[in-house]
Every structure is written in structure tokens, then in C-alpha cells.
C-alpha positions as CSV (number, residue, x, y, z in Angstrom):
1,X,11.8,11.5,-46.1
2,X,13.1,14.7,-45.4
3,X,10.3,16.8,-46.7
4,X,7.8,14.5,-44.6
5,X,10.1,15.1,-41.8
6,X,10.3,19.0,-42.4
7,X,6.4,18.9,-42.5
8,X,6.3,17.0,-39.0
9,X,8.8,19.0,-37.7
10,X,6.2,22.5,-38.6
11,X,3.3,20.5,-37.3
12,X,5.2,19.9,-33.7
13,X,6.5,23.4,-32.8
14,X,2.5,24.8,-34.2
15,X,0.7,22.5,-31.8
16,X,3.7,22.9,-29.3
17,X,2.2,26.9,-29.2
18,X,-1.3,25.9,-29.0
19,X,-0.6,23.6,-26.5
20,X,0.7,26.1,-24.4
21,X,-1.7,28.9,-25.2
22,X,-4.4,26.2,-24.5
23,X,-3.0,26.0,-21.0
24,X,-2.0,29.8,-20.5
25,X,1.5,29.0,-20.3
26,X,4.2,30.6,-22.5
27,X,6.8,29.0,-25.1
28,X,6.0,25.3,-26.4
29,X,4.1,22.7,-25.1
30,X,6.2,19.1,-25.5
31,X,2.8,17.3,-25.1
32,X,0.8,19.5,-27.6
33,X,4.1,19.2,-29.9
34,X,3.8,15.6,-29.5
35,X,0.1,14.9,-30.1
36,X,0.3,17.4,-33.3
37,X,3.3,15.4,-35.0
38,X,1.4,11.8,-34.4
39,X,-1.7,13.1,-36.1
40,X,0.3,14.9,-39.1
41,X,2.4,11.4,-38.9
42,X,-0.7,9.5,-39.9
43,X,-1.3,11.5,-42.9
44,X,2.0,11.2,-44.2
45,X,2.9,7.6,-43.7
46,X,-0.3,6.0,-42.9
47,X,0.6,2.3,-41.3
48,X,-3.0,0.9,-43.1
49,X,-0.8,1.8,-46.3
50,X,1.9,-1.2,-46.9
51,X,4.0,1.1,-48.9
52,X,4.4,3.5,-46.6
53,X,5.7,1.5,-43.5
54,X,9.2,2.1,-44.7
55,X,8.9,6.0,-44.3
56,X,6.9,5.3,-40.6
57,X,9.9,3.1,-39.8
58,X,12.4,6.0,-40.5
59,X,10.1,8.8,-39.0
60,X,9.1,7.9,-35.6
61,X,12.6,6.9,-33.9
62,X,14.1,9.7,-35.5
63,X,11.2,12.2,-34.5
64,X,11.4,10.8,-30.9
65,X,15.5,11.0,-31.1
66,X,15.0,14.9,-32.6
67,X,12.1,15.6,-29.2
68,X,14.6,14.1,-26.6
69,X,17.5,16.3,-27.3
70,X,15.4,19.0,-27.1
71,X,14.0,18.3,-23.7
72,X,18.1,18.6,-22.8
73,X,17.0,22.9,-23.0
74,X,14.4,22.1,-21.0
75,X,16.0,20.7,-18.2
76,X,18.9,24.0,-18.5
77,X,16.3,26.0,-18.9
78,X,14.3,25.2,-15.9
79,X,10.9,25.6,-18.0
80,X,10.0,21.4,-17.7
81,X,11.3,20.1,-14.2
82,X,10.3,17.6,-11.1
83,X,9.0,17.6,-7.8
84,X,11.0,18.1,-4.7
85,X,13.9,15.8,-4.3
86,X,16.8,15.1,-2.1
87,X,18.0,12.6,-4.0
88,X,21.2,12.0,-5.4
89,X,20.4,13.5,-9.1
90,X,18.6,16.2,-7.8
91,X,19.7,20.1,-9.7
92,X,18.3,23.2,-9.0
93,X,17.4,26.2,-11.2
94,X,18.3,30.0,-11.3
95,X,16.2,32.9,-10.1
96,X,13.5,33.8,-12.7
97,X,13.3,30.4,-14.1
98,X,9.7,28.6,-14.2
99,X,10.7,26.3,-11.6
100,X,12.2,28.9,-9.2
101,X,8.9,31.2,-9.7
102,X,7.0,27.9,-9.0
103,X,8.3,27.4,-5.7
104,X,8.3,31.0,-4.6
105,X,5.2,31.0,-5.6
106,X,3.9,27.2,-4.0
107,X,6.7,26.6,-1.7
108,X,7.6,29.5,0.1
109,X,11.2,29.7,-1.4
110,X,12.6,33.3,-0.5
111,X,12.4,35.2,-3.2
112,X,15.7,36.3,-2.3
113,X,17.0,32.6,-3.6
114,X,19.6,32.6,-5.9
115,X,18.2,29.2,-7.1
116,X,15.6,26.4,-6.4
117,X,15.3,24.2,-4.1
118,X,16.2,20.4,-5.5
119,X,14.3,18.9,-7.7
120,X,14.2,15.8,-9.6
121,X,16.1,16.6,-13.5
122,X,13.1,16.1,-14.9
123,X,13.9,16.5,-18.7
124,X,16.6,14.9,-18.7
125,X,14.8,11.5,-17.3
126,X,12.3,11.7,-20.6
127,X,15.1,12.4,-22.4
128,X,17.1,9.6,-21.6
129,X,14.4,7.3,-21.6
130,X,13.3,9.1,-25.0
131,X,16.6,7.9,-26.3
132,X,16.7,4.6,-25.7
133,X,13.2,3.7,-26.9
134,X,14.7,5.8,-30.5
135,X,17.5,3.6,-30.1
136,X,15.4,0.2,-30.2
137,X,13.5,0.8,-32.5
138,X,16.6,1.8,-35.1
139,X,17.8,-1.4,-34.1
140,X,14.6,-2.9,-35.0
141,X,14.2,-1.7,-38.3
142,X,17.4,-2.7,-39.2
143,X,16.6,-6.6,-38.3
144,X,13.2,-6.7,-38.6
145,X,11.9,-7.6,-42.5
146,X,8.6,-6.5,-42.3
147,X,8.2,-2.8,-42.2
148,X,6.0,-0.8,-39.9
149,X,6.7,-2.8,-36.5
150,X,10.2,-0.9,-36.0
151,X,8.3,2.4,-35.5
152,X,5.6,0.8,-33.1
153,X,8.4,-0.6,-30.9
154,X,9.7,3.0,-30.6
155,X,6.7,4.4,-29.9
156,X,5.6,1.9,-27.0
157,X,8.6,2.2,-25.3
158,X,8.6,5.9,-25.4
159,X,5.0,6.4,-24.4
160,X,4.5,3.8,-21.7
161,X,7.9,4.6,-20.0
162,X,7.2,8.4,-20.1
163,X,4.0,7.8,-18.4
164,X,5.6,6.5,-15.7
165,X,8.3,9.4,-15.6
166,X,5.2,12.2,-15.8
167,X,4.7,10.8,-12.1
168,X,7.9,12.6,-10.9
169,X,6.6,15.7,-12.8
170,X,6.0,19.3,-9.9
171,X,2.6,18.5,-9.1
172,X,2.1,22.2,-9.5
173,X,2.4,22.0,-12.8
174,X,0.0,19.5,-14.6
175,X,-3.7,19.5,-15.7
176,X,-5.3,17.0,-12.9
177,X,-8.0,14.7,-14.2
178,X,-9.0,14.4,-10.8
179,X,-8.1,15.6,-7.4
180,X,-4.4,14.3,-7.4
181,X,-4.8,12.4,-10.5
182,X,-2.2,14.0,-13.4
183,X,-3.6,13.9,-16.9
184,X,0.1,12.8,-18.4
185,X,0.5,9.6,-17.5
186,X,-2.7,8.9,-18.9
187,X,-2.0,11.2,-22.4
188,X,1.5,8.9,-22.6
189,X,0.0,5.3,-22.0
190,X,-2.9,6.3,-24.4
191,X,-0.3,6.7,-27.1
192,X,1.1,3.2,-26.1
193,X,-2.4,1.5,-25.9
194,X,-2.8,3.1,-29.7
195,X,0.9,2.0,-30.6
196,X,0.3,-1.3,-29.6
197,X,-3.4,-1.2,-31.7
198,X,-1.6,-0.5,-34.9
199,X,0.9,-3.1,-34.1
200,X,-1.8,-5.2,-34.3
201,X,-3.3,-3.9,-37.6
202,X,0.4,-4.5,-39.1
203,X,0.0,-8.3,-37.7
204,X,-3.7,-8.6,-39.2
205,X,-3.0,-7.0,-42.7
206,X,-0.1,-9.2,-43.1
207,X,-2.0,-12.4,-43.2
208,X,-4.3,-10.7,-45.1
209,X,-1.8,-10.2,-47.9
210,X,-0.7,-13.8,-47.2
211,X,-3.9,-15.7,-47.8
């Protein structure tokens, strides 16, 4: 498992930088990190495989533990953050941060700010949320019997509530599908909809073993 978790990890941080590059932004891309690892995932412990499930099971709430810790740098880093907020968990970011150069640049914050104006603490919502869906789906595998539906749990909770975070995302910040219309939500809730279809390839292949 570690080696297979090694590899995954190497996958993520390469399509992390093409990610980025693809979008002409610098440092990693936690999207392009994430689509790389599922697709490197599926080689390694491939759910149509019974005898792999285990490894899936110990992968994917670990892999999404290991990706919301690191969105913790991103939220002191400034580099991932929210739209405008005055709300009550709002933080701002330093001079020369991503976010700060955003709104100087959007927003017409003085460039002689010493920080941002509030915003909402973006990373640290997905990473929460991140957390918790790693959380159920350890709790999962360690009452669930049939291998392979611990991982899927993880990964439904993690993808269909990060879609709805991505709305909270600056808006100056994401690929629009359409005029107003952010690509993220959509990129997240299309790794539930696929979560959810291999769930239901686990239910299928079961009774096929079991006729």
C-alpha cells in the first residue's frame, strides 16, 4: 500500500503542475492534482478487480485526508481563497499574496494595503469538509464487510460537498463554463456522479459472484 500510495502521491503533484500551466497560473493546481491521482487510482486498485478493493478502501480516505491538510497552506498562503465576505470567519491575506494581487487588480484595493480585504477562508472550508468525508469513510471500512464501498463513501462526500463549497470560490479566479457559470462545481459533482456509478458496479458484481 505504500508504494501504490507513493506512486499516487507522484501522479498528484505532476498533474497538480499541468494543471496549473494549463491555466497559466503558477505552483500546483489542487483540481489537476486531483483528477491525475483518480485516474492513476484506477490503474492501481481497479474497483472491477475484487481483490483489489481492499487497497481502494485504504487509498482514497487516506489520499483525501493527505489533499485536505495540504489545502491548510493554501489558505496561509493566500494562493486558494474566497469571495468577498463580512462574515464572521472571514481572514485576509498579506500584500503580494495571490489574493491581495487579485483584488488590487479586480477590486480596486490600494495597492498600498497591507492586506486583503475579507474573504471567505476558503481552503480551510474544503479542508474541513475534506476531513470529514476521510473520516467516514475510515469508519466505513472498518464496519463494512464488503470491500470497495468504504472508498466510494469517501469519495461522494468529498466531491458532492466540495461542489457546493467551489460556489464561495473569488469569482475571479475560476474557468467559467458559461457567463457566470464556474466549471468546479461541476468537475466535483462529476466525480460524485462517477463515485456513486462504481458504487453501483460494486453492488452488481457482488450478486454476480453470489449466483
Amino acid at each position: 500500500m505504500v508504494a501504490a500510495f507513493g506512486v499516487i502521491v507522484v501522479g498528484a503533484v505532476v498533474g497538480g503542475w499541468a494543471g496549473a500551466m494549463l491555466v497559466g497560473e503558477a505552483g500546483l493546481s489542487s483540481l489537476g492534482g486531483i483528477a491525475a491521482s483518480a485516474v492513476i487510482l484506477l490503474f492501481v486498485a481497479p474497483p472491477w478487480q475484487v481483490e483489489k478493493r481492499w487497497l481502494l478502501d485504504g487509498l482514497v480516505p487516506g489520499g483525501i485526508a493527505g489533499l485536505s491538510l495540504a489545502r491548510m497552506g493554501c489558505l496561509w498562503e493566500g494562493c486558494d481563497f474566497g469571495g468577498l465576505t463580512e462574515g464572521p470567519l472571514a481572514v485576509v491575506h498579506g500584500a503580494g499574496t495571490r489574493a491581495w494581487e487579485v483584488q488590487v487588480t479586480h477590486y480596486e484595493l490600494s495597492p498600498a494595503s497591507a492586506v486583503s480585504d475579507p474573504v471567505h477562508p476558503f481552503a480551510a472550508y474544503l479542508a474541513l469538509w475534506g476531513l470529514m468525508a476521510a473520516v467516514a469513510g475510515e469508519w466505513w471500512r472498518r464496519r463494512e464487510n464488503r470491500p470497495g464501498r468504504a472508498a466510494m463513501v469517501g469519495a461522494i462526500i468529498f466531491f458532492a460537498g466540495g461542489g457546493a463549497i467551489e460556489w464561495l470560490r473569488e469569482p475571479e479566479t475560476v474557468i467559467q463554463l458559461a457567463d457566470g457559470v464556474s466549471a468546479y462545481p461541476s468537475l466535483y459533482w462529476a466525480g460524485a456522479i462517477g463515485a456513486g456509478l462504481v458504487w453501483s458496479k460494486l453492488d452488481s458484481s457482488l450478486v454476480e459472484e453470489s449466483v
